[in-house]
Every structure is written in structure tokens, then in C-alpha cells.
C-alpha positions in Angstrom: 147.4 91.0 93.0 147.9 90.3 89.7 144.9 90.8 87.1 144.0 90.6 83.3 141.2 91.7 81.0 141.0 90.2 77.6 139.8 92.8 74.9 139.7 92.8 70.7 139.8 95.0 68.1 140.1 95.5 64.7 143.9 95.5 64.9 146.4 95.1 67.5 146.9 98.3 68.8 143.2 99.1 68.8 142.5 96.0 71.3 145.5 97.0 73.7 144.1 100.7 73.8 140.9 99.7 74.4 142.5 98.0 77.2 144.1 100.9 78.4 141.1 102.7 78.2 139.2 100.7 80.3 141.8 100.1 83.1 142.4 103.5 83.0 146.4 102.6 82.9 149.3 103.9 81.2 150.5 101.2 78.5 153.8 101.2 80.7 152.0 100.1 83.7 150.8 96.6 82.0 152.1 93.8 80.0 150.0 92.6 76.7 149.8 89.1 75.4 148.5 88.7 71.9 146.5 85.9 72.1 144.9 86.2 68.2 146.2 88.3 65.6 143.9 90.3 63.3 143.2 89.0 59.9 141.4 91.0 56.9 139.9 88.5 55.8 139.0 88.4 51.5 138.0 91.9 50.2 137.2 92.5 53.1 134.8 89.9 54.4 135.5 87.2 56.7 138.0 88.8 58.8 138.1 88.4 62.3 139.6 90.8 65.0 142.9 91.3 67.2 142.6 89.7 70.3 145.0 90.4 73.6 145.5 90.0 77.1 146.1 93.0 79.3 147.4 92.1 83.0 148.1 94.6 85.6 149.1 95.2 88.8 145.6 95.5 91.7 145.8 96.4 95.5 144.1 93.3 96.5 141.6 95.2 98.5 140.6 97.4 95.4 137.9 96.0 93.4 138.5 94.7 90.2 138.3 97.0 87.0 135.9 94.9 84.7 133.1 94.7 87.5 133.4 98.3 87.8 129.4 99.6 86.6 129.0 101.8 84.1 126.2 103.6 83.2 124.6 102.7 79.9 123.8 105.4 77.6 120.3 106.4 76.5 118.6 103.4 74.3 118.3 106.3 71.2 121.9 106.6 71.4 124.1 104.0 69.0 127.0 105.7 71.3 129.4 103.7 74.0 129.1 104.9 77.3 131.8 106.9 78.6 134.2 104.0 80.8 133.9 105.6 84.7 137.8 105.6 84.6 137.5 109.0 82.3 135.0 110.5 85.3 136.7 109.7 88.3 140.6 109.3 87.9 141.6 112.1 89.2 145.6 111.6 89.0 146.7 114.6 86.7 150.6 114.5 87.8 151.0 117.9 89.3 153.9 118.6 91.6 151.7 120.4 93.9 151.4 117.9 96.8 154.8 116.0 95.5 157.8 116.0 97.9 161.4 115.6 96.4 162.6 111.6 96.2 165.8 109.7 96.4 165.9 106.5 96.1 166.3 103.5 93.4 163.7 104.5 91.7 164.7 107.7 91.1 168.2 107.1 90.2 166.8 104.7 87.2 164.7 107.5 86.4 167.4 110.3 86.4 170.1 108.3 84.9 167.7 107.0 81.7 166.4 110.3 81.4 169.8 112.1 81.2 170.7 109.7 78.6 168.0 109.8 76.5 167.5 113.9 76.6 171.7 113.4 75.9 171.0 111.2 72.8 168.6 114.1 72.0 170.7 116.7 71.9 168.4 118.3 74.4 170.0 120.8 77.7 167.9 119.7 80.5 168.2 117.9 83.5 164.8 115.8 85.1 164.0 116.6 88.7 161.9 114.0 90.4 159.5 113.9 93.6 156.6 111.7 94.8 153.4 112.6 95.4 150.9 111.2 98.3 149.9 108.2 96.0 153.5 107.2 95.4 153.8 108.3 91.9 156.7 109.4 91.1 156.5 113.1 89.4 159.1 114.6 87.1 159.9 118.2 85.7 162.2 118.4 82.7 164.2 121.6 83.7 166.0 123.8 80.4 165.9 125.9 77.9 163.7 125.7 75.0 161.9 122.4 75.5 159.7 122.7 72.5 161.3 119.6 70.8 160.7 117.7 74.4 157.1 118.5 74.1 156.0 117.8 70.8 152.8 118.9 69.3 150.2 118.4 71.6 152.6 116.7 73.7 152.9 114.0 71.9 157.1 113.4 72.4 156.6 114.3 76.0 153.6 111.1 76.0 156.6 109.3 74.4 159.2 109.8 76.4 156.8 109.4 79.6 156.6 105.7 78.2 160.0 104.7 77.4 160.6 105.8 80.9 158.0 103.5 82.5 159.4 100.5 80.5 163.4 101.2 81.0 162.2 102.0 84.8 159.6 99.0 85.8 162.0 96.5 84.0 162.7 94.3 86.7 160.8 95.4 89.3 158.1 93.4 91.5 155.5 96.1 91.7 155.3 99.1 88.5 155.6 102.4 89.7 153.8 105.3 88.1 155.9 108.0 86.0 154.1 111.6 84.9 156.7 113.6 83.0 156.5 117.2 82.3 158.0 120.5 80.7 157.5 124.2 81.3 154.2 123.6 83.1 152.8 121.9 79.7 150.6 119.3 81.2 148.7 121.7 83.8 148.8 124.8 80.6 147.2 122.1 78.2 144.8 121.0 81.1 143.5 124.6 81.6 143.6 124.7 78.3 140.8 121.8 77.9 138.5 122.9 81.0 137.8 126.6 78.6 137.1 124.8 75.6 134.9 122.5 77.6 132.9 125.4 78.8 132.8 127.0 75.8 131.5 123.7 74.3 129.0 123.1 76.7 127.6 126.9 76.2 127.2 126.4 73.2 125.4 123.1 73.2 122.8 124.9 75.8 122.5 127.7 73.6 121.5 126.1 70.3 120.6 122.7 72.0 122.2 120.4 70.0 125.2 118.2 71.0 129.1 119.1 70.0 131.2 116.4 69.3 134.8 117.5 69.8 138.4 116.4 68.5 140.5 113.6 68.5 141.8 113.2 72.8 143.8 110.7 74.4 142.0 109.1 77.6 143.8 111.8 79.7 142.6 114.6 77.8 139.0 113.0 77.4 139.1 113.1 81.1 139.7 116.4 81.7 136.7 117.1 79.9 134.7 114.7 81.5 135.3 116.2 85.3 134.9 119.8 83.9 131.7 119.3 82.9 130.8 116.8 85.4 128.4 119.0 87.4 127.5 121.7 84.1 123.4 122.2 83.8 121.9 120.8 81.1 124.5 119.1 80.1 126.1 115.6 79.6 129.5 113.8 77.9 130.2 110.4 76.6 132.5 109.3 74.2 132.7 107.3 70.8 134.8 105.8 68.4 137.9 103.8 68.6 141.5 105.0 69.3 143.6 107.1 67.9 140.3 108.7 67.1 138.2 108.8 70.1 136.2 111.5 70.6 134.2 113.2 73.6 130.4 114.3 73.0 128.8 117.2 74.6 125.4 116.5 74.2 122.2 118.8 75.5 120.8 117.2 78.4 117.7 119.2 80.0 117.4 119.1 83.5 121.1 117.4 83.7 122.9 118.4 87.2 120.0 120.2 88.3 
């Protein structure tokens, strides 16, 4: 079933990731319609926002997205709540429960993906498999994949997404890509859950909140669910893409 949610922002690319957010989709797995542009307005004043229209692909059983509830945050806090897509998906693209694939899909996948790591100039080959969802899963196998990876993943995020649009061109129903690289995805995941301990240790300890860097929706996730059942302790998140942050407030007699 085909759905839509219409969201602005100050430009753009803010509405359309606060789209994303919300939906809790990969920018490949929807297409956008602009329906007003953003404009400044004089000095500053009179400007009026970006406003598009986000439709994706919905089981027709599955609720839709925008009625989902979520919780309101505490009337002393100017904060947004944190959307319940952050809490509960639980899709992380390990390979763990993935079983090897060969089909159409997967041929589009290996044969873009061998051109563009070719264009690159980079020595590895992608190995697909599907998981019990039916995403499709896929390890980049070489030598030296620092370059694939990017700092903090970033080139791997972009790559992910060409692959989603050269792959779902065409096709009836999207399919779901997760690329990885030398184990980045599940290294940088374990990475997140220590910091969030460590984060939420120290908010106890001096009882104060910690707001925390810069994370895309993933990563804000992974905080989210590590810290999900933490005494004393609460997240939500704030700001606007690309610099939305998670908040680890004190919260007496949270998950108690």
C-alpha cells in the first residue's frame, strides 16, 4: 500500500530528513515531492519553510507511520520527543541470521556494485544474502577498505544509497540494502552501546543530563535501545538534521 507524509523545514533537505526520521526509512526506500520550496525571506524575516511529500511503500496490514503514538516529553522540557522509530527498529543489518541469495535482485546489486567499487579503484568484490525480513545484506570483501568506509562511515552510508536507487529503479516493491566492510557497522555499533553506558554513568553520578554528538537516526538508535531499560535514566533527542543529537538526561526512579 502506498503511503505519504508531508513534512517542512527550514530547507529542503531538512524537511525530507525529518521525513526519514519519522518513517524510520532509508532515503532510498522513498520518493520525495517538493511541494514548496524554501524562501529566506528579507534579512531574514518573512521567510517561509521547505515543504515536501515523502511516499513509501506499507504492508497494508501494518499500521500507518504518522498515527504511530509517541510519548510527549516532560512539559519543563522545550525538547521533541524521541520518534518511537529510534526505540523499537530493531533492523541493524547483521549477517547473522542472513542466508546467501541469487536472484534478480542480487545480480543488480553485484553487478552495480562491482562497477562502482571498479570506478573506485577499489579491490573488492560484494557478497550478498537475505535475512528473515527479506533485506538483502551485503559484505564488501578486500583489502584495505578504509577509503570504502569513510569517516564514521560516511562513504559506506553513501554507497549504501546509490545502491538502493540504481537497485529499486524499476521495481514494483523497494527492497532494503544494508552494506558493510570489515565488520564496521557491528564494531561502530558496539562502539555506541560503551559510550552510552559510560554516558548514562555519568549522568547518575553527577545527576545532570549529557547531551551527546552529532548521530544519524541509526546511530541515535543504538543509543536509544542501549539505554532503554538503564535505572535512572532516560534519552530523547533534539535539534534538526545533520545535527541531531541524543540526550541522556537523569531520570530518578526511571526503569525501576
Amino acid at each position: 500500500m502506498q503511503k505519504f507524509i508531508e513534512c517542512t523545514g527550514k530547507t529542503e533537505d531538512a524537511a525530507i530528513a525529518t521525513a526519514l526520521e519519522k518513517l524510520g526509512l532509508a532515503r532510498e526506500e522513498v520518493s520525495v515531492e517538493v511541494l514548496e520550496l524554501a524562501k529566506p525571506g528579507f534579512l531574514g524575516i518573512g521567510g517561509t519553510p521547505a515543504k515536501v511529500k515523502v511516499s513509501y511503500e506499507a504492508p497494508d496490514e501494518a499500521p500507518a507511520v504518522e498515527e504511530t503514538p509517541v510519548e510527549e516529553p516532560a512539559p519543563a522540557l522545550e525538547e521533541e520527543p524521541v520518534p518511537e522509530e529510534e526505540k523499537e527498529d530493531a533492523c541493524s543489518g547483521t549477517l547473522s541470521a542472513a542466508v546467501p541469495a541469487n536472484d534478480e535482485i542480487t545480480r543488480r546489486i553485484t553487478d552495480f556494485l562491482s562497477g562502482l567499487l571498479a570506478q573506485m579503484e577499489v579491490n573488492a568484490a560484494p557478497q550478498v544474502s537475505v535475512d528473515e525480513e527479506g533485506n538483502y545484506l551485503v559484505e564488501l570483501v578486500g583489502e584495505e577498505l578504509g577509503s570504502v568506509i569513510g569517516r564514521r562511515g560516511e562513504t559506506l552510508d553513501a554507497i549504501q544509497q546509490l545502491t538502493g536507487y540504481a537497485v529499486n529503479k524499476g521495481l514494483s516493491h523497494r527492497v532494503r540494502i544494508r552494506i558493510d566492510a570489515e565488520g564496521y557497522r557491528s564494531k561502530r555499533e558496539e562502539s555506541l552501546e560503551r559510550m552510552a553506558r559510560r554516558t548514562a554513568e555519568k549522568a547518575v553520578r553527577f545527576r545532570r543530563n549529557v547531551t551527546l554528538e552529532p548521530m544519524n537516526a541509526y546511530e541515535r538508535h543504538v543509543i536509544h535501545t542501549a539505554l532503554q531499560d538503564y535505572p535512572d535514566v532516560s534519552t530523547y533527542s533534539i535539534g534538526a538534521e545533520p545535527n541531531r543529537r541524543t540526550v541522556v538526561a537523569y531520570a530518578p526512579g526511571e526503569h525501576r
